[in-house]
N, C-alpha and C positions, 0 to 999 in steps of 0.2 A: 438468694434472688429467685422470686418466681419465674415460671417460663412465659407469662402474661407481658414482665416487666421487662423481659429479657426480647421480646420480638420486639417492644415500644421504641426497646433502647437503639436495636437494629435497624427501624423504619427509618429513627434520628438519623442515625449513621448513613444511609443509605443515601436519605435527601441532602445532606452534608455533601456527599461525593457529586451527586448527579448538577448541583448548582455549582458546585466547583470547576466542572466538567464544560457546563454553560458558557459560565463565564470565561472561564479557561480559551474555548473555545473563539470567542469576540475577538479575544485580543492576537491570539494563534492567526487568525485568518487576516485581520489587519496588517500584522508584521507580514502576510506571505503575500498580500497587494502590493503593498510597499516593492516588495524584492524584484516583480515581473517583470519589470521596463530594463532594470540591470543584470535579471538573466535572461533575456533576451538579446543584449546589447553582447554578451559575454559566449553562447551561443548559438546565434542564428546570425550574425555578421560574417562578413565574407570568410574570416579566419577562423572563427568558434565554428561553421558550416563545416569547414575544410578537415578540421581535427574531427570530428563525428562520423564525419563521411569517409575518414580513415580508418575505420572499422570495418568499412564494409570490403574492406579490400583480405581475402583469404574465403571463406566457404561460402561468405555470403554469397560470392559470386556461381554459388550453385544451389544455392538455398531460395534464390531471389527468383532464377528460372521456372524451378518446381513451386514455387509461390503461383507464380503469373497463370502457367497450367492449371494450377490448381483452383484459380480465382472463377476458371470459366464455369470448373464444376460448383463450385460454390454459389453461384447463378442460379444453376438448375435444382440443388440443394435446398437451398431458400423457397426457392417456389413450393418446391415437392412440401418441406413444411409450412408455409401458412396454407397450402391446400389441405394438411393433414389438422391444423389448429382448427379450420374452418368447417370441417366434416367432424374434430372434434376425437380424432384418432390421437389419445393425448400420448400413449407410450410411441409414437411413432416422430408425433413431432416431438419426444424430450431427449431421442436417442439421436435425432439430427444435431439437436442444438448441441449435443455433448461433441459433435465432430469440430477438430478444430480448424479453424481456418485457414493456417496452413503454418509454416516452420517459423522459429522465433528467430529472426538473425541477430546478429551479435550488434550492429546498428541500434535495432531494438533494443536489446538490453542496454546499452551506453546511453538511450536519451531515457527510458525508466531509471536506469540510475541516479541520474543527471537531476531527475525531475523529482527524486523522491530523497535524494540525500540535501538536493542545493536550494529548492525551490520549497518543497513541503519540509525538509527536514526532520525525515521521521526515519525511524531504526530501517534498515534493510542490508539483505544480506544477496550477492550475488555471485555464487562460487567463491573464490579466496577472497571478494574484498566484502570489507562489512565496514560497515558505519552506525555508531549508537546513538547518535545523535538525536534528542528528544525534542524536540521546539515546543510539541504542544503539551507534552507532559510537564515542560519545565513551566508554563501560565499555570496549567491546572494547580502545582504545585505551591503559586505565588495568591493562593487562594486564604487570606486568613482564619476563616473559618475550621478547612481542612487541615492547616498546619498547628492551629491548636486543638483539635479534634487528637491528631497523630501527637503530639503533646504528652494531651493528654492520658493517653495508650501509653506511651512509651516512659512517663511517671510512674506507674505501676510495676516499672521492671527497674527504676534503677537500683534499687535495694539488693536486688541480686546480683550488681555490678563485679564484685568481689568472691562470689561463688564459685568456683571452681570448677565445678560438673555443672554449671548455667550455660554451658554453650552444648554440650552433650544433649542436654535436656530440652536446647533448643532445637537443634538438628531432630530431636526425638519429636517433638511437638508439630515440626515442619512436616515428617513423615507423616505422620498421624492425618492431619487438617489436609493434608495434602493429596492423601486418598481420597478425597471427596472432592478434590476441587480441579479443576483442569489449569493446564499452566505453572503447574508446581516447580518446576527451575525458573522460571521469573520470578514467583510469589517471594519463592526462597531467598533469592540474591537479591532481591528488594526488599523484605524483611528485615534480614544483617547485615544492610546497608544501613537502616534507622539504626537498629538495635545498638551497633558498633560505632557509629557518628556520635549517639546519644552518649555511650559509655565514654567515649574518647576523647569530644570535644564538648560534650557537655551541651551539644546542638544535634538536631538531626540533620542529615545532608539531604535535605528535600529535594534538589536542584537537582543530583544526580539519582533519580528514580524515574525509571524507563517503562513504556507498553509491552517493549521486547519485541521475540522473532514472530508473534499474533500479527503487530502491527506491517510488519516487510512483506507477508507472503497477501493476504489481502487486499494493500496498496500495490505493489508489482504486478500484481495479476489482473487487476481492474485497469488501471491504465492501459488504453490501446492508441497509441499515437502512429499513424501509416505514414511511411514516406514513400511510399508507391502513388508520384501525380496521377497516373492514369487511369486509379483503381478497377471497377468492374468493368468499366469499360476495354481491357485489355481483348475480352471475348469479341468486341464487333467490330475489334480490327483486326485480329484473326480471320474472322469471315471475309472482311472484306479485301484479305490477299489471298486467301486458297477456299475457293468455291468449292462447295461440298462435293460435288462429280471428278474431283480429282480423286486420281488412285491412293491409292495404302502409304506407296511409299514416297509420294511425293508428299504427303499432307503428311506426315512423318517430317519428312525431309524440311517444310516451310515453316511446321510448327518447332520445330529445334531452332533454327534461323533466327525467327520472330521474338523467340521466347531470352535466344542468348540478348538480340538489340535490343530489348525493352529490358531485358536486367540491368544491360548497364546504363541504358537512357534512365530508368527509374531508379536504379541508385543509386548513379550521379548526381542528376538532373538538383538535386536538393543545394548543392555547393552553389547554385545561379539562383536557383528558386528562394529559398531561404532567406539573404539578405533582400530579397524583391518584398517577399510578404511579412519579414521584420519591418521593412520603410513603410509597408501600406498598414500595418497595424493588425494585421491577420493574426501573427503567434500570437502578440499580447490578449486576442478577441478569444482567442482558444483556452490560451491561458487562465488568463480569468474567471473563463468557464468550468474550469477542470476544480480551480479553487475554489469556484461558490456550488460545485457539485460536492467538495468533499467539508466544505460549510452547513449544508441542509444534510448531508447525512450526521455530521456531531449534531446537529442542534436537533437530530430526529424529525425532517420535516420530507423527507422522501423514505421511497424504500427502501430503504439502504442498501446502495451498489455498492459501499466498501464496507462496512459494519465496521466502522471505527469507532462511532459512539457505545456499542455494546463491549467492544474490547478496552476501550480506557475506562469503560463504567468499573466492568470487572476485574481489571488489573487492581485500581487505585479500590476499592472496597473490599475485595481481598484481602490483601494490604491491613487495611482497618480491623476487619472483622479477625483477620489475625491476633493481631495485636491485643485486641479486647480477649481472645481465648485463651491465649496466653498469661492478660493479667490475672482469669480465674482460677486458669489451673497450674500455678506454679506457684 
């Protein structure tokens, strides 16, 4: 096979996965409209409020203070860079943007959790608990095109079903292909997941092939959901109980004060608020939004804030382009 024929064959493959991907996609964000209203109902009612907001009970309670403080600097922050984007001092405003906005409470992690195991249903991993649950890989998956594409790949190897040093050879081939490609313990486990399905059941297990840990740290870190009601505004009401001509240590003294009642005004507050703006339609309005922001980036029609479409591009063609190198060289 010439190298002419052999990129043609690659393009195939390519547009194979990317329509897959497409379509995949439709049906992915369909079923996650569907789910909003009952994980909201499950969630953000008085009792789903109550269990969340039990999180916040242990460091939050000192993590939430140094937030509030720090929200005022983040005020002054902001300005300082769009004065530096504006003047065009770009290394200055790219080292602000890198500063983070302030501590992740564990609140935070429970509704990222929440929101990317229950609602999006995509792999993620949060210190000991993990979840592999693929929702949108398993539509991509239900792609006819791609499942006899991978078929067709994995025809080429059943011959060697009974080889003996055929799994040796595999493991040897995964190293090889593997130096060149990023993601190699996914590629892998997804690989002799077909390979082994194919030999065993005479099927391939399409259904359980996963994006992997790409997909958890990109989702988690994009989502920013606050339950801080009072956000930036926490700073002008600072001001407006310790005027700046107070001493050192009383402005010390009010800002300690200030900062403990609005930790737990702000990270209570959510167990009342909550069910108020479930009944007025607020979470579902957010909601929605989060899912047809992470819609336009599969279907590549933004910037991509979460690059999910270039990680299931690459997972699942991988995958392919594996399997095709495998049938040449074995």
């Amino acid at each position: 096979m010439n190298n002419q024929s052999m990129v043609t064959e690659r393009e195939v493959r390519k547009t194979i996965v990317e329509r897959a991907i497409t379509n995949g996609t439709i049906r992915y964000i369909f079923a996650r409209e569907k789910k909003i209203d009952a994980f909201v109902k499950r969630h953000y009612t008085f009792r789903g409020a109550l269990k969340i907001h039990s999180h916040a009970l242990g460091w939050d309670l000192i993590r939430v203070p140094i937030n509030i403080i720090w929200s005022v600097f983040n005020i002054v922050l902001a300005l300082v860079a769009f004065i530096a984007k504006v003047i065009r001092l770009r290394r200055l405003h790219e080292f602000i943007k890198q500063i983070p906005p302030g501590l992740e409470t564990d609140m935070d992690k429970e509704i990222s959790w929440l929101l990317v195991t229950e609602l999006l249903e995509l792999p993620h991993k949060d210190g000991s608990r993990r979840s592999d649950k693929d929702a949108l890989m398993e539509e991509v998956m239900k792609d006819p095109d791609l499942r006899r594409l991978l078929d067709e790949e994995l025809e080429c190897l059943v011959h060697l079903k009974d080889n003996p040093g055929f799994r040796e050879e595999l493991d040897r081939k995964l190293a090889e292909y593997g130096a060149i490609r990023t993601g190699a313990e996914d590629l892998a486990s997804n690989a002799v997941l077909l390979v082994s399905s194919k030999f065993a059941l005479g099927q391939a297990s399409f259904g359980a092939l996963s994006a992997g840990n790409a997909v958890s740290a990109s989702v988690a870190k994009t989502i920013a959901i606050s339950n801080f009601w009072l956000g930036p505004t926490a700073g002008s009401y600072f001001y407006a109980v310790a005027p700046v001509a107070v001493s050192m240590r009383l402005l010390i003294a009010v800002t300690g004060i200030i900062a403990i009642i609005l930790a737990f005004v702000s990270t209570f507050i959510g167990i009342v608020t909550d069910p108020i703006q479930a009944k007025l339609g607020l979470h579902q309005r957010r909601l929605r939004k989060l899912v047809k922001a992470v819609e336009q980036d599969l279907l590549g029609k933004s910037a991509g804030q979460f690059q999910l479409r270039e990680k299931y591009v690459g997972r699942v063609f991988d995958v392919v382009d594996f399997l095709a190198f495998m049938g040449r060289s074995v």
